[in-house]
C-alpha positions in Angstrom: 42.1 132.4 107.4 45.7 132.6 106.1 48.1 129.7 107.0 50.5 130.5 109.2 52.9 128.3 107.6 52.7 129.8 104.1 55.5 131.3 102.5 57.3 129.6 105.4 61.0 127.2 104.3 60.4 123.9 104.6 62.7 122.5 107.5 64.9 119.7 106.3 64.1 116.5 108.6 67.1 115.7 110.4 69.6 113.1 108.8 68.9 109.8 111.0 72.4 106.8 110.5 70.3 104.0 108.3 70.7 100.7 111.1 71.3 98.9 107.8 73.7 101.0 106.4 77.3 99.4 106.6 79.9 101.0 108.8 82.2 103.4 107.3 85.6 102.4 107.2 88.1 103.9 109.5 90.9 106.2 108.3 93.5 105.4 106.4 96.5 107.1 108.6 99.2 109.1 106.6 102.2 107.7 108.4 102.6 104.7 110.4 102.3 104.9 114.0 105.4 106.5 116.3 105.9 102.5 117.9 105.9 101.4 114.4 108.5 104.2 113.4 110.8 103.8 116.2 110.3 100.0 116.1 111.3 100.2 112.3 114.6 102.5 112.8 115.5 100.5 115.9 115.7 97.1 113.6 117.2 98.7 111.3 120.0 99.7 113.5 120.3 96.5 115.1 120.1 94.5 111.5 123.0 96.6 110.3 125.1 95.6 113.3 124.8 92.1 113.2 125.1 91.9 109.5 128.6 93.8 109.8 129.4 91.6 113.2 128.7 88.2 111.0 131.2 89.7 108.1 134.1 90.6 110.6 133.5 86.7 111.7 134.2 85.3 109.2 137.2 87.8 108.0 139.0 88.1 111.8 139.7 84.8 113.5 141.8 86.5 116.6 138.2 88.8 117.3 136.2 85.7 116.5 135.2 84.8 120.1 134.3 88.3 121.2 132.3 88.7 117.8 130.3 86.2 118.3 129.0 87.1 122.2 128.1 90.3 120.5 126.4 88.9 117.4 124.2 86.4 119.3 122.5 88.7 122.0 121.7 90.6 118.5 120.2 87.9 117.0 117.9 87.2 119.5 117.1 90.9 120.0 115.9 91.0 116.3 114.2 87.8 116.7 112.4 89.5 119.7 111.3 92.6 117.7 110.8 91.1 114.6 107.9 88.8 116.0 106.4 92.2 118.3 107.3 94.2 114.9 104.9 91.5 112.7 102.0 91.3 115.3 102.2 95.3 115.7 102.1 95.3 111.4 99.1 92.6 111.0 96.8 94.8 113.7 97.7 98.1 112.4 96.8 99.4 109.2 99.4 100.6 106.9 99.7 104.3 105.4 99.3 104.4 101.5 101.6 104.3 99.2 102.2 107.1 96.9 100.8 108.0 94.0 104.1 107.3 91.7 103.9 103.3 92.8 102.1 101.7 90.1 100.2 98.4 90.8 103.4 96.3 90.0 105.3 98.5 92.5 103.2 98.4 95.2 102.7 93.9 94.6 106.1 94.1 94.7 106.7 96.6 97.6 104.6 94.1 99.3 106.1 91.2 98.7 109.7 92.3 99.7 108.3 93.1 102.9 106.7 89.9 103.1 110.5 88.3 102.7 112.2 90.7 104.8 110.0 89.7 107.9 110.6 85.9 106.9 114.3 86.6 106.4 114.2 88.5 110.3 112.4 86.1 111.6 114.0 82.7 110.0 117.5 84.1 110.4 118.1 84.2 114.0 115.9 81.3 114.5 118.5 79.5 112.1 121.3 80.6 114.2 119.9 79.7 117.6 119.3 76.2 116.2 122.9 76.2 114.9 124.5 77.0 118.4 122.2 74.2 119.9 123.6 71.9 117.1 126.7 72.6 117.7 126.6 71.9 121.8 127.8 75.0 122.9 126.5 76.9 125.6 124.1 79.3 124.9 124.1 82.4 127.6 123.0 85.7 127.1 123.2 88.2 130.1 124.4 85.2 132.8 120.8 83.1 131.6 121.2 79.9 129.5 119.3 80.0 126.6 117.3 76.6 126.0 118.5 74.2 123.3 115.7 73.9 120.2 117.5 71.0 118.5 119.4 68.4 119.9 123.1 68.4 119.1 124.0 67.1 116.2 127.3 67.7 114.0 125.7 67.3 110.5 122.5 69.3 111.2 124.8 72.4 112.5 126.6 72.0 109.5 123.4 71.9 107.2 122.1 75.1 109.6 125.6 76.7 109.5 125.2 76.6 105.2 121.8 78.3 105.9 122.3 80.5 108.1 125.2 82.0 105.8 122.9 81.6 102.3 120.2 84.1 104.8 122.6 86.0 105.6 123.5 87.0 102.0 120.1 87.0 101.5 119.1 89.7 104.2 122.0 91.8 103.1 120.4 91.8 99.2 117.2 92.4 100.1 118.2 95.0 102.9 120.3 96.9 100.4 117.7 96.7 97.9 115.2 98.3 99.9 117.7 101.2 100.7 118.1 101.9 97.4 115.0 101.8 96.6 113.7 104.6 99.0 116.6 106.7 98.1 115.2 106.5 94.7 111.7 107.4 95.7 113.4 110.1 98.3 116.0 112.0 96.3 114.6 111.1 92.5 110.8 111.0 92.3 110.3 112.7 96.1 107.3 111.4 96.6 107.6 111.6 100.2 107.2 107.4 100.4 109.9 108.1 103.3 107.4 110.2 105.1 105.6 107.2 106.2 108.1 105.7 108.1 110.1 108.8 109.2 111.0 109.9 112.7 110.0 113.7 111.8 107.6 115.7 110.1 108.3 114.9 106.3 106.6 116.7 103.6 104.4 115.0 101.5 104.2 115.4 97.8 99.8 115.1 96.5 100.5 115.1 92.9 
C-alpha cells in the first residue's frame, strides 16, 4: 500500500509564545503624547509671560503693583503644571531622539531637561516662600493662599536674591533650548521638533 501522506508538505507546527520567554517591550512612540504636546506649548506660553512680567517689575515702579497680581497667579499656574507635567513625563515614555544627536547630545539633552523641570519647579516655590516672608497677603482669585514659611525679613531677602539668580537662570536655559531646536529645525532638519509639535511634522530617517 502507498502512503497516503507521501509526497505530501510537511505542515509547519504552529508557533506556541515560550511561558519563559521575556515580554517584548512596548513601542517606542514617535511623538510624545497630544496631553504632553499641549501641556508642553501651554508652559511654554505661560513661562514666557511671567519671565517678561518679572523684567517689567523690576524696570516700571508706577505698574509694579498690577504686575505683580499678574505674575503670582502665573507662578503658581506653572508650579501646578510643572509638577502634573513631571508625573505625566516619569509614566510616559519618551519619543527618540534623532539620529544626528550623538551620545553627548542626547546626556546633555537630558540633563537640560532635568534642570528646566527643577528650575519650574523651584522657581515658583521660591517666590511663594518669598511672599510668605515678606507678610503679605497672598490671594489668588478671592482665596488666600497658605503661608509655607513664617515671616521673616532676612529669609525674604535671602529668597528674594534667589528667586532673582532663578530667574536668570530659567531665562538662560529657556533661551538655550530655543536655540537649540532652531538649530536642529532650520539647520540639520532632523525633525527633533516633530516630537513635541502640535501638527503633523515630517520626519527626516537618514
Amino acid at each position: 500500500m502507498t502512503d497516503p501522506t507521501a509526497g505530501a508538505e510537511a505542515v509547519p507546527e504552529a508557533q506556541l509564545p515560550d511561558p519563559e520567554a521575556e515580554p517584548a517591550e512596548a513601542p517606542v512612540p514617535a511623538r510624545f503624547s497630544l496631553f504632553s504636546r499641549w501641556l508642553h506649548w501651554v508652559m511654554a506660553v505661560l513661562i514666557v509671560a511671567m519671565l517678561f512680567v518679572g523684567a517689567a517689575m523690576t524696570a516700571s515702579l508706577a505698574d509694579y503693583r498690577f504686575l505683580v497680581s499678574v505674575h503670582k497667579p502665573l507662578g503658581m499656574a506653572v508650579l501646578l503644571l510643572a509638577v502634573i507635567r513631571l508625573v505625566n513625563r516619569i509614566t510616559h515614555r519618551a519619543p527618540p531622539h534623532p539620529r544626528s544627536m550623538g551620545p553627548g547630545e542626547r546626556r546633555a539633552a537630558l540633563a537640560s531637561e532635568c534642570l528646566m523641570y527643577g528650575l519650574m519647579v523651584s522657581q515658583p516655590l521660591v517666590g511663594w516662600a518669598m511672599v510668605a516672608a515678606s507678610d503679605t497677603p497672598f490671594v489668588i482669585g478671592g482665596v488666600r493662599v497658605p503661608s509655607i514659611v513664617p515671616a521673616d525679613p532676612s529669609l525674604y531677602s535671602a529668597l528674594h536674591t534667589t528667586h532673582l539668580v532663578l530667574g536668570y537662570a530659567l531665562f538662560l536655559l529657556f533661551t538655550l533650548h530655543m536655540l537649540a531646536v532652531l538649530f536642529h529645525t532650520l539647520v540639520l532638519r532632523d525633525g527633533l521638533l516633530g516630537r513635541m509639535a502640535l501638527w503633523r511634522a515630517s520626519r527626516k530617517t537618514g
